[in-house]
SEDO-877483 format. One record per residue (C-alpha): x, y, z; residue number from 0. Coordinates in Angstrom, 1 decimal. Example, Ala and Ser with C-alpha at 12.3 -4.5 7.8 and 13.67 -1.06 7.14 Angstrom:
@xx = 12.3; yy = -4.5; zz = 7.8; num = 0 .
@xx = 13.7; yy = -1.1; zz = 7.1; num = 1 .
This chain:
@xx = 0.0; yy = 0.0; zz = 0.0; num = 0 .
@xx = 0.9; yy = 3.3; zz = -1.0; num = 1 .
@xx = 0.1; yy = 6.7; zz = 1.9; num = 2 .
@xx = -0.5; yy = 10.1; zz = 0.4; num = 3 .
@xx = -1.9; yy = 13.3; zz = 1.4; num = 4 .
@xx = -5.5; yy = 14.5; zz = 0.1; num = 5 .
@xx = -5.5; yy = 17.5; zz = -1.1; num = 6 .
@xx = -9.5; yy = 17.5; zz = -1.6; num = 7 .
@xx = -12.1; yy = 15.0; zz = -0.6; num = 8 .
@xx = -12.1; yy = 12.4; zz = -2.6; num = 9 .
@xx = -15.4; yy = 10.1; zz = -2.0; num = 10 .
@xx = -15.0; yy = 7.2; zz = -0.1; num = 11 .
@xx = -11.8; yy = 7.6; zz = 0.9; num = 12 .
@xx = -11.1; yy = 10.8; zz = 3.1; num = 13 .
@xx = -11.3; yy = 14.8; zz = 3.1; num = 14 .
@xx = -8.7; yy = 17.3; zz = 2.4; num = 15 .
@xx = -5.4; yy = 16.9; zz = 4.5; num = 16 .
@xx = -5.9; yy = 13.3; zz = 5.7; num = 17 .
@xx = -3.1; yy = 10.7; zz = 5.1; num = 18 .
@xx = -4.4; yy = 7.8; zz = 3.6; num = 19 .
@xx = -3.4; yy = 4.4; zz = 2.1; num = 20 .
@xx = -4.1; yy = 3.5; zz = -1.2; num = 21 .
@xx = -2.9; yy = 0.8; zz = -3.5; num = 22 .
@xx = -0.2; yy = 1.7; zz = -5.5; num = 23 .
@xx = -2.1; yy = 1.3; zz = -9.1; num = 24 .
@xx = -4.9; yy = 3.8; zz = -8.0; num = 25 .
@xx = -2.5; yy = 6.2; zz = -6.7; num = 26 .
@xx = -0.3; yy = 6.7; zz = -9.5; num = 27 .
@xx = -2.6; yy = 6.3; zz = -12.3; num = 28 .
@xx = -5.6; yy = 8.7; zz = -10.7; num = 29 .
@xx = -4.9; yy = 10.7; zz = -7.6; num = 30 .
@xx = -1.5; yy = 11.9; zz = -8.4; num = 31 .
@xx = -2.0; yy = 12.6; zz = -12.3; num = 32 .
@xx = -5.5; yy = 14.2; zz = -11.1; num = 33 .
@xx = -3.7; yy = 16.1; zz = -8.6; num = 34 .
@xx = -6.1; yy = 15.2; zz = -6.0; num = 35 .
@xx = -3.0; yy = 13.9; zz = -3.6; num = 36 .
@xx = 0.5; yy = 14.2; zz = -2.6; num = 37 .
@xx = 2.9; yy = 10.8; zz = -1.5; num = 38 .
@xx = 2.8; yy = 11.3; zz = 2.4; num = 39 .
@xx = 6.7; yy = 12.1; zz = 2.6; num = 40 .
@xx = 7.9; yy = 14.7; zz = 5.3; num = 41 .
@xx = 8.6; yy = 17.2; zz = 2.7; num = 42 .
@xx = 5.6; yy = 16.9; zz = 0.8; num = 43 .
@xx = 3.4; yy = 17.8; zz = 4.5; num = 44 .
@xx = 5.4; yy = 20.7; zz = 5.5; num = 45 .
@xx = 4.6; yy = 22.2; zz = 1.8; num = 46 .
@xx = 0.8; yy = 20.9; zz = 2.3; num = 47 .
@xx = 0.8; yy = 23.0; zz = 5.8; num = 48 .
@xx = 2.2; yy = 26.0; zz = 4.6; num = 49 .
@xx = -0.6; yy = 26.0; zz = 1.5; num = 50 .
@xx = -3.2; yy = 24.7; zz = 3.7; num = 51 .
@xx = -4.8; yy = 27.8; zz = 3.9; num = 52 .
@xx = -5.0; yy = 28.8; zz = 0.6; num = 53 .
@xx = -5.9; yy = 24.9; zz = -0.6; num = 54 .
@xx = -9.2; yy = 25.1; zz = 1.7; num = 55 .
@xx = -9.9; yy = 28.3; zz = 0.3; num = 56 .
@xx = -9.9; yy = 27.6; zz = -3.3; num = 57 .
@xx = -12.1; yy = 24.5; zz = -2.1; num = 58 .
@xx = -14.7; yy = 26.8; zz = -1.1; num = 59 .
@xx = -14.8; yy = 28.8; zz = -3.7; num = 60 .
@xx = -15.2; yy = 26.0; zz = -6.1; num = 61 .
@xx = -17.7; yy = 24.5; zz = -3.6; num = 62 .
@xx = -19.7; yy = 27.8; zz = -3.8; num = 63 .
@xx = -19.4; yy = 27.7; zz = -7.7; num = 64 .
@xx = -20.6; yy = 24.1; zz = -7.7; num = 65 .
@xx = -23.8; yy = 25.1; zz = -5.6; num = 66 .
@xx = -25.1; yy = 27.5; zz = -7.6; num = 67 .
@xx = -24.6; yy = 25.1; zz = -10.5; num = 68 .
@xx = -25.9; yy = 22.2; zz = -8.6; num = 69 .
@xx = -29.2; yy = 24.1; zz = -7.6; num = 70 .
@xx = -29.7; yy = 24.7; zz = -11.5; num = 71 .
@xx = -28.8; yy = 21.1; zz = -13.0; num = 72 .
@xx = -30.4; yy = 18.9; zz = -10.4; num = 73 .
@xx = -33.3; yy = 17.5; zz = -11.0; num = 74 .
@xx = -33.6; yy = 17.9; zz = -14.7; num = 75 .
@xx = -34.0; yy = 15.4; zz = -17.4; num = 76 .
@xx = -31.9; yy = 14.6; zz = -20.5; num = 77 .
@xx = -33.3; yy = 12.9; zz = -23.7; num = 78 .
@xx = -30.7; yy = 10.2; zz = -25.5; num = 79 .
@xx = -31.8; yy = 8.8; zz = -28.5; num = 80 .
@xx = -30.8; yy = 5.3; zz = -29.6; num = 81 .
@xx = -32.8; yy = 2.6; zz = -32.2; num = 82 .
@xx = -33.9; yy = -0.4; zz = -30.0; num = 83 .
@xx = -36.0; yy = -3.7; zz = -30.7; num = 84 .
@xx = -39.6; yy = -5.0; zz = -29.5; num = 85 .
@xx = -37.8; yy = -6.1; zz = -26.5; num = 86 .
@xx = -36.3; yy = -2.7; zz = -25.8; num = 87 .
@xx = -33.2; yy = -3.7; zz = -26.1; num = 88 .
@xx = -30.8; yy = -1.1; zz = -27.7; num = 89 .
@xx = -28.8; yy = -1.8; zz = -30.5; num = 90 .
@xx = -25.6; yy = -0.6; zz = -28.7; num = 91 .
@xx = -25.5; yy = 1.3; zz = -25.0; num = 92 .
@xx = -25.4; yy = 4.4; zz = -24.1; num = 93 .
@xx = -21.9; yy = 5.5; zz = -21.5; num = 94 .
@xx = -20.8; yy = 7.9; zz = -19.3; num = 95 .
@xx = -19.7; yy = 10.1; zz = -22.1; num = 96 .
@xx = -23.0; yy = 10.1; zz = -23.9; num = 97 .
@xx = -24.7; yy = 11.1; zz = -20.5; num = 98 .
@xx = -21.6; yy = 14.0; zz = -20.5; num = 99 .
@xx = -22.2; yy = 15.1; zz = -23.9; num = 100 .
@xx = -26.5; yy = 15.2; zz = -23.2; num = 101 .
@xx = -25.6; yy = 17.5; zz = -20.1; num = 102 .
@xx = -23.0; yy = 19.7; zz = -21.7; num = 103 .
@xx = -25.5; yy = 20.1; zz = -24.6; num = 104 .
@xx = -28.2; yy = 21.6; zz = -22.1; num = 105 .
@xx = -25.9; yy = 23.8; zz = -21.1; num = 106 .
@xx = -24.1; yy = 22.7; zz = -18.4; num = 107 .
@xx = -20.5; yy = 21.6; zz = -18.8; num = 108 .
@xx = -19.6; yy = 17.9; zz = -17.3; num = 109 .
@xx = -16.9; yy = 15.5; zz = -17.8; num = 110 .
@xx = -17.8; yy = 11.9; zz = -18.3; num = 111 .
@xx = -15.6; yy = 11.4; zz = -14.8; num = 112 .
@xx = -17.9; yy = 13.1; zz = -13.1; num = 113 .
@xx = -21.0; yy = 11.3; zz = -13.9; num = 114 .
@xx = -21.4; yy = 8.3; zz = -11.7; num = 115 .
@xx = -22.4; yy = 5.1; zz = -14.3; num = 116 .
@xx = -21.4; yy = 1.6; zz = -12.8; num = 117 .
@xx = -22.3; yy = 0.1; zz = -16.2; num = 118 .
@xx = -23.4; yy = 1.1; zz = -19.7; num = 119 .
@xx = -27.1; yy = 1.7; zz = -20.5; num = 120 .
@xx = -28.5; yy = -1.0; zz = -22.7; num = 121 .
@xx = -32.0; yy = -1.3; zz = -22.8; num = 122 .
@xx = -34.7; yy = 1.7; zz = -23.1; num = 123 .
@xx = -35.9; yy = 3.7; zz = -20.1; num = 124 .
@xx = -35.6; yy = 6.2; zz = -17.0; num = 125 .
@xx = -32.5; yy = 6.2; zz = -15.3; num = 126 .
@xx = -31.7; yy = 8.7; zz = -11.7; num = 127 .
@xx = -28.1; yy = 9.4; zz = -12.4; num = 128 .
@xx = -25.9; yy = 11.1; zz = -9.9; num = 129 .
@xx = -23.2; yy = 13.7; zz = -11.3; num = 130 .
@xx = -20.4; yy = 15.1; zz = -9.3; num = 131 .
@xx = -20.0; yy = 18.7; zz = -10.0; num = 132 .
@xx = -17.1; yy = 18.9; zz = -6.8; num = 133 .
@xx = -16.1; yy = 16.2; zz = -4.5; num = 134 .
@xx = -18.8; yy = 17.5; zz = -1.7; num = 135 .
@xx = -21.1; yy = 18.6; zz = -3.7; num = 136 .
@xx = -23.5; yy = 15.9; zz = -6.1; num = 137 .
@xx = -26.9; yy = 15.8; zz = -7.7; num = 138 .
@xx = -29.1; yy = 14.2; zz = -9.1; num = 139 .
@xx = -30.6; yy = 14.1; zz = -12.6; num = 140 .
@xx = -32.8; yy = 11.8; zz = -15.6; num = 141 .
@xx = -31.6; yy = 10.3; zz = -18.5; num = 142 .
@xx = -34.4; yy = 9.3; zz = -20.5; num = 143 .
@xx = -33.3; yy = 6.9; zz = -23.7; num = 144 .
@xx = -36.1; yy = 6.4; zz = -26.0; num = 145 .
@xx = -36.1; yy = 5.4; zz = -30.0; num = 146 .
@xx = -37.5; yy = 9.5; zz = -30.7; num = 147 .
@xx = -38.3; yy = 12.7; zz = -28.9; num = 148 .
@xx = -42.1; yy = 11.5; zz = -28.8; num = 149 .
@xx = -42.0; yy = 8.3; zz = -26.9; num = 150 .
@xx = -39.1; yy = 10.3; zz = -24.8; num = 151 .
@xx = -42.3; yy = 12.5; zz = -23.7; num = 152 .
@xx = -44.5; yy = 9.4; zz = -23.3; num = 153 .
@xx = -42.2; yy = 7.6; zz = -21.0; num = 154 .
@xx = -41.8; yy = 10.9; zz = -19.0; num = 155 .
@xx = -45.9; yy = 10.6; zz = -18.5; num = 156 .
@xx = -44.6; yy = 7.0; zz = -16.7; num = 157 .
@xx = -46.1; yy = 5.2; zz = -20.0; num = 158 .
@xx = -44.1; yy = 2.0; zz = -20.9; num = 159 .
@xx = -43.2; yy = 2.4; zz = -24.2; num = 160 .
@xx = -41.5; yy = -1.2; zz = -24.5; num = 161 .
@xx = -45.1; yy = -2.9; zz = -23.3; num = 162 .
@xx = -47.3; yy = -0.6; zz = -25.4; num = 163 .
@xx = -44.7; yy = -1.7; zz = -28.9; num = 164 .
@xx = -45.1; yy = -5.1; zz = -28.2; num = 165 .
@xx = -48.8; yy = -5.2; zz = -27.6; num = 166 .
@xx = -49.3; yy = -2.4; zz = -30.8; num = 167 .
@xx = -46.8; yy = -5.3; zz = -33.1; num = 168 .
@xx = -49.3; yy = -8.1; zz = -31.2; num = 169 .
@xx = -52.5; yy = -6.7; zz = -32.6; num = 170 .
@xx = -51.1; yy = -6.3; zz = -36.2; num = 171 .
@xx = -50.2; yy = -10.0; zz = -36.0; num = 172 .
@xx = -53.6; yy = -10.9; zz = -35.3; num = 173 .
@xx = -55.3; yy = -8.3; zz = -37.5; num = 174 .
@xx = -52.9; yy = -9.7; zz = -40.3; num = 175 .
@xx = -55.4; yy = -11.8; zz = -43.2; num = 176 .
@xx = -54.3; yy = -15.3; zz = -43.8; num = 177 .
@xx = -52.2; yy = -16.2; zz = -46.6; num = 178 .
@xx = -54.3; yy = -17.6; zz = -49.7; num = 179 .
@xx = -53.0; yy = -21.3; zz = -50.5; num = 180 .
@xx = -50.6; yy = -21.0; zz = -52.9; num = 181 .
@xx = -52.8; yy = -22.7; zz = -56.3; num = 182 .
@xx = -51.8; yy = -25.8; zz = -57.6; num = 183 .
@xx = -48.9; yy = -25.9; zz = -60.2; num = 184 .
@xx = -50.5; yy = -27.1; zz = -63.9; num = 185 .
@xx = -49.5; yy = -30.2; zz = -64.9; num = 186 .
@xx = -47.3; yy = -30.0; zz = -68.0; num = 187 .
@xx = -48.8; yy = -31.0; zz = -71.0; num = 188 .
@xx = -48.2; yy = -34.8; zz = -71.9; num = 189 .
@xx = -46.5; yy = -34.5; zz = -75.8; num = 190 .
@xx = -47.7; yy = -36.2; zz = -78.4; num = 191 .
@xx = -46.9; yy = -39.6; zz = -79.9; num = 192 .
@xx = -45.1; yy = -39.3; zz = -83.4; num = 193 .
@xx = -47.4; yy = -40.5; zz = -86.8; num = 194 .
@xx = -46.4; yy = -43.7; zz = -88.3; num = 195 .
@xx = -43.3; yy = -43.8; zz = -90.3; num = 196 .
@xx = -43.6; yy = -42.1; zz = -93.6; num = 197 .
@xx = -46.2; yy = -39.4; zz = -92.2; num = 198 .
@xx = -44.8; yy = -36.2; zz = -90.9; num = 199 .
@xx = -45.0; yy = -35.7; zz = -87.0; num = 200 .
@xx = -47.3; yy = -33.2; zz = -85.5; num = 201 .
@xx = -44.6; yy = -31.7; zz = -83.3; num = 202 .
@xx = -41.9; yy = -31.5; zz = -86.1; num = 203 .
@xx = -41.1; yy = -27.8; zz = -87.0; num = 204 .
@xx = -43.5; yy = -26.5; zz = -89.9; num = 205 .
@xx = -40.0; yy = -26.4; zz = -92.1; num = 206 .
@xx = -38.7; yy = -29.9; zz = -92.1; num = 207 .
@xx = -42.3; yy = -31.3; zz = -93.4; num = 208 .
@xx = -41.7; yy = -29.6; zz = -97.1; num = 209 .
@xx = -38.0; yy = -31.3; zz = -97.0; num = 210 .
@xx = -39.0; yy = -34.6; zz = -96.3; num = 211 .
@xx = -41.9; yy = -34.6; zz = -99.0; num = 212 .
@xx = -38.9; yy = -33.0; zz = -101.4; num = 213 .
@xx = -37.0; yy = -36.2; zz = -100.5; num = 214 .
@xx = -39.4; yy = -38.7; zz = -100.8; num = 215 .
@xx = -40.7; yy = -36.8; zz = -104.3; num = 216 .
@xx = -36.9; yy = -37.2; zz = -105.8; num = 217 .
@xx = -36.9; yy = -41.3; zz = -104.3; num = 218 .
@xx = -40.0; yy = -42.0; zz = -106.0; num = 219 .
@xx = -38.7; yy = -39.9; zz = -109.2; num = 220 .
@xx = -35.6; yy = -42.1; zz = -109.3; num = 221 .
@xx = -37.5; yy = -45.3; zz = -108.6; num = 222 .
@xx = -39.2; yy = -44.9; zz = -112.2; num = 223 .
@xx = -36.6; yy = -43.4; zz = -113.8; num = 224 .
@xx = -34.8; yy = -47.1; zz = -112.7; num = 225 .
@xx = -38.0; yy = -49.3; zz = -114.3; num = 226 .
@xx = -38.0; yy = -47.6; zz = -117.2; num = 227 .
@xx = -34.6; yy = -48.2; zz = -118.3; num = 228 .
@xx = -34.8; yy = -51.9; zz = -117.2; num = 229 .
@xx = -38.4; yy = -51.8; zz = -119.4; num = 230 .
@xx = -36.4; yy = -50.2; zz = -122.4; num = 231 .
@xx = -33.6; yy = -53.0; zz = -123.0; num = 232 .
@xx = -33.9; yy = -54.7; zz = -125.7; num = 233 .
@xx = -34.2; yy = -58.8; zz = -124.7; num = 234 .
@xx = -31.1; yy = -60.8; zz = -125.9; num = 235 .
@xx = -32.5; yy = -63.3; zz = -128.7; num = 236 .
@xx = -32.4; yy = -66.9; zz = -127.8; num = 237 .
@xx = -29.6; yy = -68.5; zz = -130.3; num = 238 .
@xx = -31.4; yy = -71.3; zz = -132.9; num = 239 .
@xx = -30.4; yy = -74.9; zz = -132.2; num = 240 .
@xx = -31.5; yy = -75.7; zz = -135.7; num = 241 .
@xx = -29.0; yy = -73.5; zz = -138.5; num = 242 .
């Protein structure tokens, strides 16, 4: 463990001018860089006595400056919009620098250190924040995360917009006709047998018919041509036994 000197009060741990111990990690990486505490050595308290005085009173006057603020900021409400499903769930979250950012917007500067989150915002709602404008002086104010500025307003009447979108997609369901039956697919037509050989078929293309009457035109043609120059041979005479 590590002792320093506060030189404010930090919450939780002590007020201005205690020596405290701390672990070594949250002293060097917070209360020193913050300048919220010395290391306890002997040197280091006789400077924090001889600016003791002055210390406590530029804590006042930030106190004082925090008040006034304070009395201003607390209680009010901030709006954060974020897309969410039926269930409300957000598609992302919403941190302690979005809360910052929706303060500073209304006109009142915050860092996201001083707004006390334990863990990121992820489904849609009211939330009582508490934001530390000095360390003794805290309030307390809304953050209201709806899908749009209209069911912001609605959930600030105390109406649960979550229920009410799942009972308004509910009735749609039900109001919803029923799909027709999808009708029956036509059986393809069964094609037709070919003619007997010789005879063109029905399904052959209206082209191929005039060929294939062409070509059995020019087989007959040369089937008579053939007889008639076996029919116009002169028969061989039969040779006399008798001379």
């Amino acid at each position: 463990m590590m002792e320093v000197i506060l030189l404010e009060r930090v919450e939780k741990l002590g007020q201005m001018g205690q020596v405290v111990k701390v672990r070594p990690g949250f002293a060097r990486n917070y209360l020193l860089p913050q300048k919220k505490a010395l290391r306890a050595t002997k040197e280091n308290l006789a400077i924090f006595e001889k600016q003791r005085a002055q210390l406590e009173a530029a804590n006042l006057a930030r106190r004082g400056d925090a008040e006034q603020v304070g009395q201003k900021l607390s209680g009010i409400a901030v709006v954060i919009i974020r897309q969410a499903g039926e269930s409300g769930q957000l598609y992302g979250s919403v941190t302690a620098r979005d809360i910052a950012q929706a303060v500073t917007d209304a006109g009142f500067t915050i860092g996201k250190g001083q707004v006390t989150l334990d863990k990121a915002i992820k489904t849609l709602g009211l939330y009582p924040m508490r934001v530390r404008l000095h360390p003794e002086v805290a309030v307390q104010i809304t953050v209201n995360v709806a899908q749009s500025t209209e069911e912001a307003e609605m959930q600030a009447k105390g109406i649960d917009v979550t229920k009410r979108t799942q009972e308004t997609s509910a009735a749609s369901a039900d109001a919803a006709p029923a799909a027709e039956p999808a009708p029956a697919p036509e059986t393809a037509a069964k094609p037709k047998k070919a003619k007997a050989k010789g005879k063109a078929s029905a399904d052959e293309p209206a082209e191929a018919k005039p060929a294939k009457a062409a070509k059995a035109e020019k087989a007959g043609k040369g089937e008579k041509a053939e007889k008639g120059e076996k029919a116009g041979k002169p028969k061989r005479e039969k040779k006399s036994t008798k001379e």
